[in-house]
C-alpha positions in Angstrom: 53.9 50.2 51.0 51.1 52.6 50.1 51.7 52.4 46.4 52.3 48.6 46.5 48.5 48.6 48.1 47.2 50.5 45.4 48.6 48.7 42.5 47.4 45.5 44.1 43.6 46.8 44.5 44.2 48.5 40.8 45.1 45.0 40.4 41.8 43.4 41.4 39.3 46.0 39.9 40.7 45.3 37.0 40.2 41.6 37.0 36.9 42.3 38.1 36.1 44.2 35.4 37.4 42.3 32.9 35.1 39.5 33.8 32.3 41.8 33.8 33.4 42.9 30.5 33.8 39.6 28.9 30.7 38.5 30.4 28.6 41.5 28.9 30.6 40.5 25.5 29.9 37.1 24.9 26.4 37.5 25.8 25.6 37.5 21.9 27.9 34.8 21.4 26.2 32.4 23.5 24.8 30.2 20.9 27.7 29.5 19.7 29.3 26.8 21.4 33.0 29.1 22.0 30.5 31.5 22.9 28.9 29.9 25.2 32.2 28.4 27.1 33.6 32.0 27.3 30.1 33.2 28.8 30.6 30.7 31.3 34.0 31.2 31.5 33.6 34.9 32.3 30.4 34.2 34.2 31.6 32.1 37.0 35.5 34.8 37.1 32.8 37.4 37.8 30.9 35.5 40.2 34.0 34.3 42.0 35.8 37.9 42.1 32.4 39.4 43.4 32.3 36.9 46.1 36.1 37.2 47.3 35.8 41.1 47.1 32.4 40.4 49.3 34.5 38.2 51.4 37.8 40.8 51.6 35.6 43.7 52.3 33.6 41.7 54.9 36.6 41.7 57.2 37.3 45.3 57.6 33.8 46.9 57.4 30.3 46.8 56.2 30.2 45.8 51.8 28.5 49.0 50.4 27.7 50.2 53.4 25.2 47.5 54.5 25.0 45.7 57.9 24.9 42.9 56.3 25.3 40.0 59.4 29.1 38.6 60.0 30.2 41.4 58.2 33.0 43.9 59.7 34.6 41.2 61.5 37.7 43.1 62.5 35.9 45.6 64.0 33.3 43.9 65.9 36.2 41.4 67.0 38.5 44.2 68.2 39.2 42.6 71.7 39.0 39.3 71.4 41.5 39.5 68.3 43.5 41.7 70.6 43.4 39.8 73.4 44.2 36.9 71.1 47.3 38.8 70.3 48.3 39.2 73.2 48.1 35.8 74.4 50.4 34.6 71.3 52.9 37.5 72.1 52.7 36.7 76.5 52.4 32.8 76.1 53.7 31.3 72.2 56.2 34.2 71.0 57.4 36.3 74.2 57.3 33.4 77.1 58.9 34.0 80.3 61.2 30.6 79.5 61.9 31.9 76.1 63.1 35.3 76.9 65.2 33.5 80.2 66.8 31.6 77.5 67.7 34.2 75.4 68.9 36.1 78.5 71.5 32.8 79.2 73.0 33.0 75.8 74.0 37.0 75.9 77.2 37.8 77.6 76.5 40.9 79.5 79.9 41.4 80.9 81.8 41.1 78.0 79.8 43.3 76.1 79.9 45.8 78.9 83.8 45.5 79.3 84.1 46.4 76.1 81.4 49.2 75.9 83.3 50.6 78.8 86.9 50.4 77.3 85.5 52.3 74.2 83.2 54.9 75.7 84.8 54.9 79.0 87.7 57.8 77.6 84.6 59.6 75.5 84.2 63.2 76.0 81.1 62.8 76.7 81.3 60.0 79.1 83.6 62.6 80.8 81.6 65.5 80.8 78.8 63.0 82.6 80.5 61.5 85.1 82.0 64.9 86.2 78.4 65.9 86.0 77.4 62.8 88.2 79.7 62.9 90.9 79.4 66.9 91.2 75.0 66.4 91.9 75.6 63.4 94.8 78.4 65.5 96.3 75.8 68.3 96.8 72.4 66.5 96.8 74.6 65.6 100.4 73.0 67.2 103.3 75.7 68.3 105.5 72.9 68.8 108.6 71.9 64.9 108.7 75.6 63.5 108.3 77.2 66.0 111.4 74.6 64.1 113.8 75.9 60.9 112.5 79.8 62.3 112.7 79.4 63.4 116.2 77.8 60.6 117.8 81.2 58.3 115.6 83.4 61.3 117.7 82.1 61.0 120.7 81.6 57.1 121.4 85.5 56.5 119.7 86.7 60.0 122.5 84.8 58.1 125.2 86.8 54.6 124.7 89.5 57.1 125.2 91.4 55.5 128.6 93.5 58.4 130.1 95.8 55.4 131.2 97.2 55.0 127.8 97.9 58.9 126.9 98.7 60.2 130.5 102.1 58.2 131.3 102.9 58.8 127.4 102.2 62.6 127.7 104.6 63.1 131.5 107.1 60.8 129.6 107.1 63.8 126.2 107.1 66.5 129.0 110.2 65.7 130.7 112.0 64.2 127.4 111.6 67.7 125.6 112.2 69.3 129.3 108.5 71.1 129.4 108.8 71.0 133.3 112.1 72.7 132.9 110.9 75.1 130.2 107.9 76.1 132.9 109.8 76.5 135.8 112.0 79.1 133.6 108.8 80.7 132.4 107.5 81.2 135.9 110.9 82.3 137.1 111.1 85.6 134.4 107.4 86.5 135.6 108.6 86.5 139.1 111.5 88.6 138.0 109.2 90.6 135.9 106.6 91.5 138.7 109.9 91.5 141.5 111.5 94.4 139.8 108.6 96.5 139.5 108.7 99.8 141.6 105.0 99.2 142.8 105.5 95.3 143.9 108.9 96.7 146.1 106.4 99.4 148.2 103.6 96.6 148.2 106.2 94.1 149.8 107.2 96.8 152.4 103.5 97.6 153.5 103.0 94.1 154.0 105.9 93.8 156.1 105.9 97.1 157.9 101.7 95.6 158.9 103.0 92.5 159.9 105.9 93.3 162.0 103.1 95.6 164.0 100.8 93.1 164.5 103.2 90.7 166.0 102.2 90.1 169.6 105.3 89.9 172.1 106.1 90.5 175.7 108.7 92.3 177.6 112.2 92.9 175.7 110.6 91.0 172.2 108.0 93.9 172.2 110.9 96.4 173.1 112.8 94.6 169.9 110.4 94.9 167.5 109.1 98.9 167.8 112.6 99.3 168.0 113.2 97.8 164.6 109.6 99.2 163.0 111.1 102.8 164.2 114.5 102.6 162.3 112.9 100.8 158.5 110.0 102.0 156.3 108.2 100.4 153.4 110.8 101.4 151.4 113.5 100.0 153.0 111.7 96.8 153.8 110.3 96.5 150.5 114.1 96.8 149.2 115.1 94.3 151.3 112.4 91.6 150.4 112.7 92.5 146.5 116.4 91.9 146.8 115.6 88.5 148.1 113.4 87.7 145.5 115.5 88.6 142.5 118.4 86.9 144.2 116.4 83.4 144.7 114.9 84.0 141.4 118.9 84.3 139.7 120.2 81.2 141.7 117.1 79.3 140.6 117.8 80.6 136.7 121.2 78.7 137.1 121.2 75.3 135.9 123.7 73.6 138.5 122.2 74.9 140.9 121.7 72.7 143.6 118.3 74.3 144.6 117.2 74.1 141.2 118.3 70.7 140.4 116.7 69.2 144.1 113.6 71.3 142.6 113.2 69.6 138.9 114.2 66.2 140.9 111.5 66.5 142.8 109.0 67.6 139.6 110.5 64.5 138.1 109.9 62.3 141.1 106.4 63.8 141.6 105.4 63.0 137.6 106.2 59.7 138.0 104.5 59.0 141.0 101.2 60.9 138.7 101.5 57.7 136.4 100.2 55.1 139.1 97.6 57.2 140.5 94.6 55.8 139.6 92.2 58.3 141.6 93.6 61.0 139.3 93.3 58.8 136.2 89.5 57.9 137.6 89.3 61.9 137.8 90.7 62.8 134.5 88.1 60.0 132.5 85.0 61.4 134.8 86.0 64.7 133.5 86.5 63.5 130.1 83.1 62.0 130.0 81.6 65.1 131.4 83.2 67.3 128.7 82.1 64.7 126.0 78.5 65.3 127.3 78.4 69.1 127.4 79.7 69.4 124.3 77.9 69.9 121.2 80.1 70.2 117.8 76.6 69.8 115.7 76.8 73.6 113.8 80.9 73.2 113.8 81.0 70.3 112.0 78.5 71.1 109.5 80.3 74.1 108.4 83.1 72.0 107.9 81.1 69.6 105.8 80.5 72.3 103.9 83.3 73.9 103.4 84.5 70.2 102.0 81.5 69.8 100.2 82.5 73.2 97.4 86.0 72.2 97.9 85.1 69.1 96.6 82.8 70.1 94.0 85.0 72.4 93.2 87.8 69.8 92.6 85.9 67.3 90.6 85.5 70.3 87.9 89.3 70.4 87.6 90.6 69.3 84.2 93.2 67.1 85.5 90.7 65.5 88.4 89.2 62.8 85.4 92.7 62.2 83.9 94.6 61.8 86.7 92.2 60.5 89.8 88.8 59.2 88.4 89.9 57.6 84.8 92.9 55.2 86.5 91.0 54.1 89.7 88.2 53.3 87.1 90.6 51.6 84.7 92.3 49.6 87.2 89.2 48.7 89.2 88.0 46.8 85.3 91.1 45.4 85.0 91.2 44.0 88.3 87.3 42.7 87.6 88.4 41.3 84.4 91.8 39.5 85.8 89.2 37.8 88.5 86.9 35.1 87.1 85.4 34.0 90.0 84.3 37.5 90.4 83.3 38.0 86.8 81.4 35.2 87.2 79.4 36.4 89.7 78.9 39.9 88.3 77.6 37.4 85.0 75.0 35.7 87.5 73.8 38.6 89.3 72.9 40.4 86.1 71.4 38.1 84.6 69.2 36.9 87.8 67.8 41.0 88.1 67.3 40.9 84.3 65.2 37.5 84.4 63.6 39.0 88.2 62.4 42.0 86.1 61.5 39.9 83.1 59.3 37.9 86.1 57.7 41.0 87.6 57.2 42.9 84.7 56.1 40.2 82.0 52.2 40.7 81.8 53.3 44.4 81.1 54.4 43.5 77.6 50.7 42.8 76.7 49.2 45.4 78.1 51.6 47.9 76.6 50.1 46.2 73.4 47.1 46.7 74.3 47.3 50.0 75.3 48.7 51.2 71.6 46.5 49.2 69.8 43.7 51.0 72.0 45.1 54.1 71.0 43.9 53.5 67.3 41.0 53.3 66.1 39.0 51.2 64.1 39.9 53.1 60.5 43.7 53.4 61.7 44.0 50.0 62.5 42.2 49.0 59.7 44.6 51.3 57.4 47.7 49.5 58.9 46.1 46.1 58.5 45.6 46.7 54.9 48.5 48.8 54.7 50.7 45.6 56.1 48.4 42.4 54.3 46.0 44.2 51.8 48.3 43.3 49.0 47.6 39.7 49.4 44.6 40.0 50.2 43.8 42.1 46.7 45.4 39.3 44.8 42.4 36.9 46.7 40.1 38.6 44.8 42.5 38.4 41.5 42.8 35.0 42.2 39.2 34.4 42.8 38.4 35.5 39.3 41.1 33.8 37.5 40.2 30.4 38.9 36.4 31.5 38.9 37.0 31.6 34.9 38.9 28.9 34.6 36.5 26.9 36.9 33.8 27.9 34.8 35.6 27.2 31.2 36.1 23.6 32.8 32.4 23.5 34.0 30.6 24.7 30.8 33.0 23.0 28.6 31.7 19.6 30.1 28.3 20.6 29.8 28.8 21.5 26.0 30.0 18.0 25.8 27.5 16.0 27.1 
């Protein structure tokens, strides 16, 4: 373009001074009547070249350095031929209507269908997602959600009526035989603590201070210091141990009469637990209670977080794009693109934020203009002016002289004739 620029101006000096030459040439060949039409000729191309290269050079800056009035228009119009710029770009060239109408005829899903069936399997598509998902999985701040969590916890354990779990938990209980199972457990303690050496002689103290603290009269009182005089601890102790382990065998056996009148009576007593409505009024008071006092806060943040590198951890798994992200992605598009209706709408929606931005951010185009062409100044955007148009506007000046000399061949030539 540079080069192009200078040939032009070459171009027009030239010119110029060809007509200056010729002029200075014929000026002793101006009696003759030739003569005098070439004078003429070359005359009025000189006068016409100086006055377009006055008129060329008046638009950028000052002819020869001279203020000369109306003279470095460009400059001393700066704004209002930028403003005037602006207004053809923001109301003739870039109208809100026209770029709407534009935006109607571009078909944003297709194209981005298609973008994302070619890009979508792109290593580097890959390696940003990954990236993606990994940041909002950590930019997540475990100590706001756990408030959130336990509040969700505690309103959904509150709704909680023992009325529907109670009944269903006595129903498990004696279907798997728990009350059975317990009784058995209690059973081997007793045996456990029966058969001890210490719990025989504490069994015979207790009896030995009881039988002497029983008040009687006459032979009863005779009776009883009688008996305390012929047993000890020991042998009282025996006695009652033997009892114990005895009770605590028949009870072990399951047809045992004892033990089944004893589990039929658990059974009897469960039921009867399932209509109680004081008890299930207890149980929800102390659920509520419980509810209240607790405070899972810290817990379930360190659970959070533990999920939160699990998870981050996951996601950088080779396999976790292949086999989880990239087929929920593929078959969410293919289910978008099997649904008009919804494509439809996805068509609508961004096209009404593209033309909502376009709305907002219209009068921005200009004055992004306006803030480049600030940026220059007056020999810059003079250089790209000339750079850009200076080619025709050389060949003005060409012109100028041509039809100046032609003009004045005409012009003389008809005065040599009359």
């Amino acid at each position: 373009m540079q080069k192009q620029k200078n040939k032009s101006q070459h171009l027009a000096t030239i010119s110029l001074a060809v007509m200056g030459v010729g002029f200075l040439a014929t000026l002793p060949l101006q009696h003759s009547i030739w003569g005098m039409i070439l004078q003429g000729g070359f005359e009025a191309g000189l006068v016409g070249g100086l006055a377009d290269w006055f008129a060329v050079t008046a638009l950028f800056r000052h002819p020869l350095g001279i203020p000369i009035p109306h003279t470095a228009l460009l400059p001393k119009n700066r704004k209002r031929i930028i403003a005037g710029i602006i207004s053809m770009l923001e109301n003739d060239w870039l109208t809100k209507e026209s770029i709407r109408s534009k935006i109607e005829t571009i078909p944003f899903t297709e194209k981005l269908f298609a973008l994302f069936q070619k890009e979508i399997t792109s290593q580097g598509v890959k390696e940003n997602l990954i990236t993606l998902i990994q940041h909002f999985i950590m930019k997540v701040d475990s100590k706001k959600i756990a408030p959130m969590i336990e509040k969700e916890i505690k309103q959904h354990l509150i709704k909680l009526d023992s009325k529907d779990y109670l009944p269903l938990l006595i129903d498990q209980v004696m279907v798997r035989k728990y009350d059975e199972k317990t009784l058995d457990y209690i059973l081997k303690e007793i045996d456990e603590w029966a058969q001890k050496d210490s719990t025989k002689y504490r069994l015979g103290g207790m009896a030995v201070d009881a039988v002497e603290n029983i008040k009687a009269d006459g032979f009863m009182q005779f009776a009883l210091k009688s008996f305390s005089s012929l047993v000890n601890e020991e042998k009282l102790g025996n006695i009652i141990q033997n009892l114990i382990l005895k009770g605590v065998d028949s009870y072990r056996d399951p047809f045992n009469q004892n033990r089944q009148s004893l589990i039929s009576h658990i059974h009897t007593k469960l039921h009867s637990i399932k209509n109680d409505e004081q008890l299930y009024g207890e149980l929800n008071n102390l659920k509520t209670h419980l509810i209240d006092k607790w405070e899972p806060q810290e817990q379930i943040t360190e659970i959070l977080n533990q999920f939160q590198k699990k998870a981050h951890n996951f996601i950088s798994e080779p396999t976790f794009f292949d086999e989880y992200l990239l087929p929920i992605i593929k078959n969410s598009l293919e289910q978008l693109e099997a649904n008009p209706e919804k494509v439809s709408q996805l068509e609508g929606w961004i096209k009404s934020q593209i033309s909502n931005f376009v709305d907002k951010n219209h009068e921005k185009i200009g004055k992004l203009v306006e803030e480049n062409l600030e940026k220059l100044d007056d020999k810059t955007l003079i250089r790209m002016v000339e750079t850009n148009v200076g080619k025709d506007l050389q060949w003005i000046r060409v012109n100028g002289a041509v039809c100046g000399f032609l003009i004045g061949l005409v012009l003389v030539g008809i005065k040599a004739f009359f």
